[in-house]
N, C-alpha and C positions, 0 to 999 in steps of 0.2 A: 455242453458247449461244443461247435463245432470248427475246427481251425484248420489252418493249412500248414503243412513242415513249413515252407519258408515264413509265414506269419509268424509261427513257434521259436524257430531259430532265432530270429530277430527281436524276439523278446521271452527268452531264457527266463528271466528275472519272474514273472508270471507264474511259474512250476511253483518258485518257493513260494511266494505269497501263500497262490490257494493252498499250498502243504502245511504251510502257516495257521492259514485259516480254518482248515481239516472240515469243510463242511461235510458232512456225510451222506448227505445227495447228490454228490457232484459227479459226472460224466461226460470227462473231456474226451473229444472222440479227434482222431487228428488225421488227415487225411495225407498221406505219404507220396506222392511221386517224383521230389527229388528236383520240382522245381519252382519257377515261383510263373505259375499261370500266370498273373494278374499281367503282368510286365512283357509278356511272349514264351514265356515256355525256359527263362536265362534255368541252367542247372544250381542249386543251390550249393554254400558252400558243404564241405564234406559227405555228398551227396554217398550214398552207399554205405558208410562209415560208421555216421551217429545212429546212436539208438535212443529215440526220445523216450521210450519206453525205461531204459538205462537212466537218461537224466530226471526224468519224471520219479521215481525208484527212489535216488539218491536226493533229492531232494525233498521228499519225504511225502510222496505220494501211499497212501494205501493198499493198492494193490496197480499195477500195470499187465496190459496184456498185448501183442502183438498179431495181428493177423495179416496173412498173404493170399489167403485162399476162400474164395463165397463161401463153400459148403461147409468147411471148417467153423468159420463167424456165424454164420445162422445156426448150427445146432448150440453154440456155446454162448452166444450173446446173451438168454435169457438168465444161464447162470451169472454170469458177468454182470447181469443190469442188477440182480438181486445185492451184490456186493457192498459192502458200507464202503460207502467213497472218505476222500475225493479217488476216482479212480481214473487212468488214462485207457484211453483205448486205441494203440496206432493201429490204421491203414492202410496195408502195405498195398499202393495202386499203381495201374500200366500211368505212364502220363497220355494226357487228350494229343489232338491231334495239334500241327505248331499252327500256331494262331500267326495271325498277321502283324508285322511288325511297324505299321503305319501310326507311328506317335500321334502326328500333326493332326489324324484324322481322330483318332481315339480322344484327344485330348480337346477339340477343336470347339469352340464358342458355340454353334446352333448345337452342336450336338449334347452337349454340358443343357443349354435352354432346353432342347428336347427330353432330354433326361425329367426335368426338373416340372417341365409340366406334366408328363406321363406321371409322375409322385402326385401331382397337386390333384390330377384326375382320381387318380385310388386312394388318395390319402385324404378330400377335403376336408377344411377344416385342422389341417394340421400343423400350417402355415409355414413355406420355405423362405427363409431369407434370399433375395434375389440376388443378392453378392454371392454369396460362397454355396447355397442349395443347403446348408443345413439348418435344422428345424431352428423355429425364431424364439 
């Protein structure tokens, strides 16, 4: 599974589950820079601070491991994949560059339509509700 720190933060409750669930396949990979992309780049809360790897851990994940550095993660990932999950995998990243903060445009009607036929073009056959774009 691939996730984002603010995705993760925002729903904590998820760690215990799959900890719960103990699937032994599992490889949550979580992608770290401290903010929440989707929305413009806003800093997360306790940016710097939290270790999901820590929460991940304590909530009864199987093994957690944290990365900051390529060269580090590519020699050790394949130990790591081998690992009986569920396992966490944070990555510690620079954040992208700041995005644009133009709600009105981001969010705006043609472009939502646009969205929705480029899906119906790679997707036919999959059928998008025209109300809300998701599957019917």
């Amino acid at each position: 599974m691939l996730d984002g720190d603010g995705s993760l933060l925002m729903n904590l409750g998820s760690l215990a589950t799959i900890a719960a669930a103990a699937p032994r396949n599992f490889f949550h990979f979580v992608c770290e820079n401290g903010t929440y992309e989707a929305n413009g780049g806003h800093p997360i809360p306790g940016r710097g601070r939290l270790s999901f790897a820590g929460i991940a851990r304590e909530a009864g994940y199987a093994a957690t491991h944290e990365f900051s550095d390529l060269q580090h993660f590519e020699q050790q990932i394949g130990a790591v994949l081998g690992e009986t999950g569920p396992v966490l995998i944070d990555l510690k990243l620079v954040p992208g560059a700041e995005s644009p903060r133009d709600y009105r445009g981001l969010y705006a009607a043609e472009r939502r339509a646009a969205f929705r036929a480029a899906l119906v073009e790679c997707a036919p056959g999959v059928g998008f509700r025209a109300g809300l774009g998701g599957a019917a």
